[in-house]
C-alpha positions in Angstrom: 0.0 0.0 0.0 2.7 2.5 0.6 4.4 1.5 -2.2 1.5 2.4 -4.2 1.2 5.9 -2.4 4.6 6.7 -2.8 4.3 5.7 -6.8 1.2 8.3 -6.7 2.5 11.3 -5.0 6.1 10.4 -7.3 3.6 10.9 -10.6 1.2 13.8 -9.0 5.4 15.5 -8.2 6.1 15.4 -11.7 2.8 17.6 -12.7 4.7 21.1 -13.1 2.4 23.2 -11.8 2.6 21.4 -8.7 6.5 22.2 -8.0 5.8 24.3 -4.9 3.5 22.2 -3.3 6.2 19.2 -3.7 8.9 21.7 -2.0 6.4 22.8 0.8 5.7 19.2 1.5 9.5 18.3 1.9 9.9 22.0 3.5 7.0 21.3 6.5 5.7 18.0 6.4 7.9 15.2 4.7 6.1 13.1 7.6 3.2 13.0 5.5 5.7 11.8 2.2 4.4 8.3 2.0 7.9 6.8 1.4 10.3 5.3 3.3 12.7 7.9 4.3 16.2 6.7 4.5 17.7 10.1 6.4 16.9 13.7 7.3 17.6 16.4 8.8 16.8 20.0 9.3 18.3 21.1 5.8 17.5 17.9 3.7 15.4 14.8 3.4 16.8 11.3 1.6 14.6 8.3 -0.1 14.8 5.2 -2.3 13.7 6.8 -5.2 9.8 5.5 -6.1 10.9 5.0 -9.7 14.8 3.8 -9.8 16.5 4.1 -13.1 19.9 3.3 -11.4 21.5 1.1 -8.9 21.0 2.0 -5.1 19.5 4.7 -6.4 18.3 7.2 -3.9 16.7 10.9 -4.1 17.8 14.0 -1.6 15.5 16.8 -1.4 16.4 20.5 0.1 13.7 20.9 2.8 13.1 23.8 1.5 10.8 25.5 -1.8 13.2 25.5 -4.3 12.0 25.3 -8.3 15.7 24.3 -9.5 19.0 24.2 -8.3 19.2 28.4 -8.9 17.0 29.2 -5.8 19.6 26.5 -3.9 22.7 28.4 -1.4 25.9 27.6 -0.9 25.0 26.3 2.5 22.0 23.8 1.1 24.4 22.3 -1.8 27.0 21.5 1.3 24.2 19.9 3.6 23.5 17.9 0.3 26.5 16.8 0.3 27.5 16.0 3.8 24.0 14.0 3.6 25.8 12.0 0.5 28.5 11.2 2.3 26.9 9.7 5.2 24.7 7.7 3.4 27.4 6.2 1.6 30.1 5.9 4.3 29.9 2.3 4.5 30.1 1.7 1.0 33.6 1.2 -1.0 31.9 1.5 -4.5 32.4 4.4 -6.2 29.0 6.8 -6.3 27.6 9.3 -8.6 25.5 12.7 -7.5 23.5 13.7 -10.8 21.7 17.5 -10.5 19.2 17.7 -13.3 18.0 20.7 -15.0 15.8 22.2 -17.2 13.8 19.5 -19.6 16.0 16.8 -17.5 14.0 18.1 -14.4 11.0 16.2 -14.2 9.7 17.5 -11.0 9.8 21.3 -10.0 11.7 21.1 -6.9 15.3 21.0 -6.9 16.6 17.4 -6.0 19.8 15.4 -6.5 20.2 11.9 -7.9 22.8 9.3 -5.5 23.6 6.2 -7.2 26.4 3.5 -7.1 28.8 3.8 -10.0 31.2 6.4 -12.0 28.9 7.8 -14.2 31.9 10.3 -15.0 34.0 6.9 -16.7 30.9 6.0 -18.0 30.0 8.9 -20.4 34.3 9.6 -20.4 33.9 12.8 -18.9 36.7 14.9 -18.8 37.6 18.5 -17.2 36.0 18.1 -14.0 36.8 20.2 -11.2 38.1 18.5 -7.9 37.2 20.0 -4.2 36.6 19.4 -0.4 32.9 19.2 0.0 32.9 21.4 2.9 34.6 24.3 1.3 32.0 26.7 1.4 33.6 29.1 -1.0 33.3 26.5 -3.7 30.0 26.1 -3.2 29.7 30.2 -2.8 31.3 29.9 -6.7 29.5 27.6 -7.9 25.6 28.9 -6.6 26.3 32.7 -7.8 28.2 32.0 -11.2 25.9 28.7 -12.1 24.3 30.0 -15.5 28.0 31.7 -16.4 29.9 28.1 -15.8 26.7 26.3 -17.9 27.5 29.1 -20.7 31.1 28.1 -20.4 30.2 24.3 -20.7 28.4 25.4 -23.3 25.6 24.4 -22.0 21.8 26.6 -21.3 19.6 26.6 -18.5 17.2 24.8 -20.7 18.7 21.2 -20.5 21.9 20.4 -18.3 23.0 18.0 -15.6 25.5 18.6 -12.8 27.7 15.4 -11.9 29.1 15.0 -8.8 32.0 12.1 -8.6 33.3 10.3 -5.5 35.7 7.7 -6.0 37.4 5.3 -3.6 40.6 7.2 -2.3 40.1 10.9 -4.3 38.7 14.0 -3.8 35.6 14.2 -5.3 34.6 16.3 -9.0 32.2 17.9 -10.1 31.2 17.8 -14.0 28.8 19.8 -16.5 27.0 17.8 -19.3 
């Protein structure tokens, strides 16, 4: 049964006009999400995503109304993060963070992708930038010169992903395709 509920709210979330009523649920009541919640916290909620296209794949939502990844801070992309990593702390396997937007967004609230694999080896990916996930100046980069480093990816804010790499042993990397 709350298999089935979860499946329902995952299609009613992918209706765009109901984007800010999927961030106010994850914002004030993610209680009332009917699926199994696999962490949260104050700044972010985790979950088996209802409709896996990849192994271990899990979704983490900012508890907060957020459209796309533009109306995210510095501060949320790091507590999405830190949330990544201690989820997968007891794995060895390398993991993959994906950040979908524009027509890749199917629902209209900002949420990251976490899924065993390389995905950067995968599509051979090259360029990526390497950092400490707590450095919030990074992250202070990255929020306020987003649509600049899509332009310089040559990329638009009308269809992009964001890859975030960890592998065994490195600092993890962060691609645009």
């Amino acid at each position: 049964m709350k298999k089935r509920l979860g499946r329902l709210f995952f299609r009613i979330a992918r209706i765009r006009a109901m984007g800010t009523f999927v961030g106010f649920m994850f914002t004030c009541c993610p209680f009332l999400i009917p699926i199994k919640k696999i962490r949260q916290n104050k700044s972010a909620v985790s979950m088996k995503h209802p409709a896996a296209s990849y192994p271990a794949h899990v979704l983490i939502i900012p508890r907060k109304i957020a459209r796309t990844i533009f109306n995210l801070t510095p501060k949320d992309f790091m507590a999405i993060i830190e949330m990544t990593v201690e989820i997968r702390k007891e794995d060895d396997r390398d993991f993959s963070l994906i950040i979908n937007g524009g027509s890749r967004q199917d629902v209209m609230q900002a949420h990251f992708h976490l899924f065993t694999g390389n995905m950067a080896v995968e599509k051979a990916l090259e360029g990526g930038t390497t950092f400490c996930p707590t450095d919030a100046c990074f992250w202070e980069r990255i929020t306020s010169n987003l649509r600049e480093l899509l332009k310089e990816n040559n990329l638009t804010e009308a269809s992009f992903s964001l890859l975030i790499q960890f592998e065994k042993g490195f600092s993890p990397s962060l691609y645009f395709f």
